[in-house]
C-alpha positions, 0 to 999 in steps of 0.5 A: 785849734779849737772852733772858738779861736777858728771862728775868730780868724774866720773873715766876717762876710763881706769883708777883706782880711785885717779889717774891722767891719764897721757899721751898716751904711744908713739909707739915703732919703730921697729929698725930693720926693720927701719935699714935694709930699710935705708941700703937697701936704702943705698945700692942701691942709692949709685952707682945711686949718684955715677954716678951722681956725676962721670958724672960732672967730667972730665977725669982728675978729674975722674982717679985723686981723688975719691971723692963724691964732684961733679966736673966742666966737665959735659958740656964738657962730653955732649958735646964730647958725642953728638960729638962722632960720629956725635950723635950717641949716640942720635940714640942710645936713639932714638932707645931705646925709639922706641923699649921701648916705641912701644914695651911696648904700643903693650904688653900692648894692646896683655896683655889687651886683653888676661888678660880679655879674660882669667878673664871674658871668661868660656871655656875648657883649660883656666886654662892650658893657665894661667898654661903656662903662669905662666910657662913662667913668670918663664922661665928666658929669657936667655933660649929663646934668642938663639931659638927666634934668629933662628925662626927670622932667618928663617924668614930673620928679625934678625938685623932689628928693627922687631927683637928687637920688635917682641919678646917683644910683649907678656909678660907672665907677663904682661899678668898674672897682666892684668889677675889678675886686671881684674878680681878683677876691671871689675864686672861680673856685669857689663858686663852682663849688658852692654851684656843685653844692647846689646853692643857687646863683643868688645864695652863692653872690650872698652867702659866698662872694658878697663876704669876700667883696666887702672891702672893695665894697665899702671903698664904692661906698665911701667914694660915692658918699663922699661925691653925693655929700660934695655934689653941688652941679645936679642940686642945682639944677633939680631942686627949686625949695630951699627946704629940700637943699643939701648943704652944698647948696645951702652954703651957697645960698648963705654965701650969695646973701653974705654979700649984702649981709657980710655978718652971714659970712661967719655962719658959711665959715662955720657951717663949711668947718661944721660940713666937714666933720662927717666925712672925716669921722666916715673915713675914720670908721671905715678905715678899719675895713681895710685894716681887718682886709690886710691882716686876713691876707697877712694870715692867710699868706 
């Protein structure tokens, strides 16, 4: 008998003699779980899609119907909205970017240098240190605003940009991920290494560890930009001038006015939409970070 006719008696795998195979089963979907995302999805991008579409309409058209269908006023809300008083609703952003972007890029740094110490460093006490820094990632910020207002007091800095920047600077979160990236990305090995080279303990955090950080550093950063930038209790509290608001605040202030004035409320509507575009296009540029970590760890594997 010749192989092609023994590999046509030959049973396929998996099936009995005299049967024909027939085709793979098709996975279940999990309908529930599926359901739920797209509600939850749902629920959360409604208002998002509301203020988008609010944003384009004019007074008339925003207090007149309540439709989802996008209206014709949206250069003429940023128009009076750089028109109200003279732009400062442009200062406003320029300060939420200064408080957020410094902010979050010095956090970054204070986290890079503690998480490492913290992961690579043997010494007595490092644990209670995580242990307090875990408390503090606990402790909502509520419970420090009042105090962190008196020390900066003391210190004749409250209703200064230094005010809003100062307590931002070290995030016991941010420290808890570079501490927990750290000590999965950076090989003890390869520090010992580049020590048995004689390369300093700083040339060794720069040159060899930080490089390996980057993307658990760019997510710190990103979460503390995103908290500084929405960050409305600790403006609150510190600053006094309306000239140094970030646009948290200032949104506010727009929308205690809209009361007496119900025409401002286009202009929080649309400065709320227009809020929102940094963080989106941040998200999207950093994003590639992440996607350069996965296909080095696809290569190296």
């Amino acid at each position: 008998m010749s192989s092609l006719a023994v590999r046509k008696a030959a049973p396929t795998a998996g099936t009995t003699p005299g049967t024909v195979p027939g085709p793979p089963p098709r996975p279940r979907v999990a309908w529930v779980p599926t359901v739920t995302l797209v509600l939850g999805a749902l629920y959360t991008l409604l208002p998002v899609a509301w203020v988008v579409i609010a944003s384009t309409k004019s007074g008339r058209e925003l207090f007149s119907t309540f439709t989802f269908l996008p209206g014709t006023g949206f250069a003429d809300n940023i128009k009076d909205l750089t028109a109200y008083r003279d732009g400062v609703y442009w200062k406003w952003m320029g300060n939420s970017a200064l408080y957020a972007g410094l902010g979050a890029l010095l956090s970054t740094c204070v986290s890079a240098v503690s998480g490492y110490a913290l992961a690579v460093y043997r010494f007595r006490g490092r644990e209670t240190v995580f242990n307090v820094l875990l408390a503090g990632v606990l402790m909502p910020p509520v419970i420090l605003a009042v105090p962190q207002y008196l020390l900066l007091a003391q210190a004749d800095l409250t209703d200064s940009y230094w005010s809003v920047l100062l307590p931002q600077i070290l995030s016991p979160y941010g420290v808890y991920l570079a501490r927990i990236y750290s000590a999965a990305a950076v090989p003890g090995d390869i520090v010992e290494a580049g020590r048995m080279d004689g390369a300093s303990e700083w040339r060794v955090f720069t040159r060899i560890a930080l490089p390996m950080m980057v993307p658990g550093l760019v997510t710190v950063f990103l979460f503390q930009f995103v908290a500084v930038w929405n960050n409305f209790l600790l403006p609150y509290i510190m600053l006094s001038d309306d000239e140094k608001f970030p646009i948290t605040l200032g949104l506010y202030t727009l929308l205690e006015q809209g009361s007496n004035q119900p025409a401002l409320y286009t202009l929080v509507i649309t400065g709320a939409f227009l809020a929102v575009i940094p963080l989106v296009a941040l998200f999207l540029v950093v994003q590639r970070f992440w996607s350069l970590d996965l296909l080095s760890g696809a290569v190296k594997s």
